[in-house]
N, C-alpha and C positions, 0 to 999 in steps of 0.2 A: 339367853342367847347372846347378850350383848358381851358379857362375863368371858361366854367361850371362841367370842372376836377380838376379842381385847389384849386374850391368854395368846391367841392365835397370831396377832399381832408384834405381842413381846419378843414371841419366840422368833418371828422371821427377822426381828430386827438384832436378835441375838446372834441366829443363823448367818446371815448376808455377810459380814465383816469376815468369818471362818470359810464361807464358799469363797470370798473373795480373794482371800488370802490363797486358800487353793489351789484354785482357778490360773490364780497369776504363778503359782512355782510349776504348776504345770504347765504352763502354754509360755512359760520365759524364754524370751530369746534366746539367750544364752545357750537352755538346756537346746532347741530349736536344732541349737547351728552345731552345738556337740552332737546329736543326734545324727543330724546330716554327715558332720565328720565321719562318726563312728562308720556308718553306711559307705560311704566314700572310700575309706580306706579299705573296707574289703571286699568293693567291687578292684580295687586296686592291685592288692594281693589278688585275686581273682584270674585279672585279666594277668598278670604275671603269670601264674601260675601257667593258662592258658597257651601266650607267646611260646615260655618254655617249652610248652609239650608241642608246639607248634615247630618248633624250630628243632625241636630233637626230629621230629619226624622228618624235618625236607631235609635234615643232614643225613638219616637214614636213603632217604628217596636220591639224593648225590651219589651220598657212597657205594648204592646200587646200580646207578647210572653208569657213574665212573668205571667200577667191575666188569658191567656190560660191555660200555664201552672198549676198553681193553681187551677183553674174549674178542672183540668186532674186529679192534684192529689186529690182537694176533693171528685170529682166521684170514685176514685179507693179506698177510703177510704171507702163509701157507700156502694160499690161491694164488699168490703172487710168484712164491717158488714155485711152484706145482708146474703153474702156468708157461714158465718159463722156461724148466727141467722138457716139459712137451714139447715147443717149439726147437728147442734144444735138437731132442729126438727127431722132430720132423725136419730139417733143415738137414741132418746127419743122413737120412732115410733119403730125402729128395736129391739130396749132388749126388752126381756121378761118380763111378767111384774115379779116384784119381790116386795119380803112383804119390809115394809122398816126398818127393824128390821137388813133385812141379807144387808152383805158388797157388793159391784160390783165388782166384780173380771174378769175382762176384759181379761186375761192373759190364765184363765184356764175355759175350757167347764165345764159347769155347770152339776153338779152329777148326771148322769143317774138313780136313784135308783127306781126313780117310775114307774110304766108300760106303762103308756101310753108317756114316751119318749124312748122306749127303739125301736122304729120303726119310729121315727120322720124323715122327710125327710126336705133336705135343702130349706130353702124358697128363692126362685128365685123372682125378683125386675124383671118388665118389666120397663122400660123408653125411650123415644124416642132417637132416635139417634140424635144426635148435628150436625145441619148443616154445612156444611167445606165452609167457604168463602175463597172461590179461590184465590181472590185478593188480600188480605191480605198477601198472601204469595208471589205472584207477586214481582219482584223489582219496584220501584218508579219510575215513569215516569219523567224522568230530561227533561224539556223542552229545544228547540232546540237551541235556543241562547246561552242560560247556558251552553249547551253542548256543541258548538262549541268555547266558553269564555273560559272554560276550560282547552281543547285541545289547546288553542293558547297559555293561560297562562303556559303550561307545554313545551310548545316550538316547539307544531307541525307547519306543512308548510299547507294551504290550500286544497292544494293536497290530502295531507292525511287524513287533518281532515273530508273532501268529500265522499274519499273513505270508512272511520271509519266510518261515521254518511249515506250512501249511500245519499248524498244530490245533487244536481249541485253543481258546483265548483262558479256556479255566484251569489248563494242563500249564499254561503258562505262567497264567498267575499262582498257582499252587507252588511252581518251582521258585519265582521270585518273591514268595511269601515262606517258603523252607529255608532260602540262602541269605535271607533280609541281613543277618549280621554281615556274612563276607562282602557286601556289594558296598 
């Protein structure tokens, strides 16, 4: 027994200098911080990549905007002729007729001197009333994400932003545990 402690012995002290040696090229600094590098650069590349598709897409979401926007302002443009072309008509509809010899004098009621305007009564316009959309006047419905992104980015606690939006407190957290990156 003593023989196969002995043998036992030899061998770990054969062994120990080879684990040692090992040991240390694997856990080297060196290798360590190239390691970390390597990681490092393509979370790097990574988050490029990321940016990029980030930033294609809001130049998408612009240059739909923009479009939009343009369709807005040519239709208000339309509404604006339109509008105009009406009052146009109703102005031409409402004066009297008049010879075209005499001026329009807009300013001052036209000379009573004849008999049959000296009992003239005001001409009343019926037109329908303009329906009121309601909603329109409504504020905007801020969906519930957006509105608790908000609240977190202004620096509220969960808590609150719960009780502000009367939502659960785990719908909450769920949301500011889905968007953890963008906050």
């Amino acid at each position: 027994m003593n023989m196969f402690v002995l043998i036992l012995l030899v061998v770990n002290f054969l062994t120990m200098p080879l684990f040692y040696l090992f040991l240390k090229s694997r856990f080297n600094a060196d290798k360590l911080l190239g390691d970390i590098r390597i990681e490092v650069d393509k979370l790097v590349l990574e988050l490029g990549r990321e940016a990029d598709r980030d930033v294609a897409l809001l130049e998408s979401r612009i240059a739909n905007l923009r479009s939009l926007m343009d369709e807005a302002d040519r239709r208000i443009l339309l509404a604006d002729r339109d509008d105009l072309r009406r009052r146009e008509i109703d102005i031409q509809n409402k004066l009297p007729l008049i010879a075209k010899n005499e001026p329009i004098n807009t300013l001052e009621p036209p000379s009573k001197s004849e008999p049959e305007q000296k009992k003239s009564k005001p001409v009343t316009i019926y037109t329908r009333p303009m329906p009121v959309n309601t909603a329109s006047f409504s504020e905007p419905v801020i969906p519930t994400k957006e509105a608790v992104l908000s609240l977190v980015r202004k620096g509220f606690s969960a808590d609150l932003i719960a009780n502000q939006l009367s939502l659960p407190l785990g719908e909450v957290e769920l949301i500011l545990n889905m968007n953890s990156s963008s906050l």
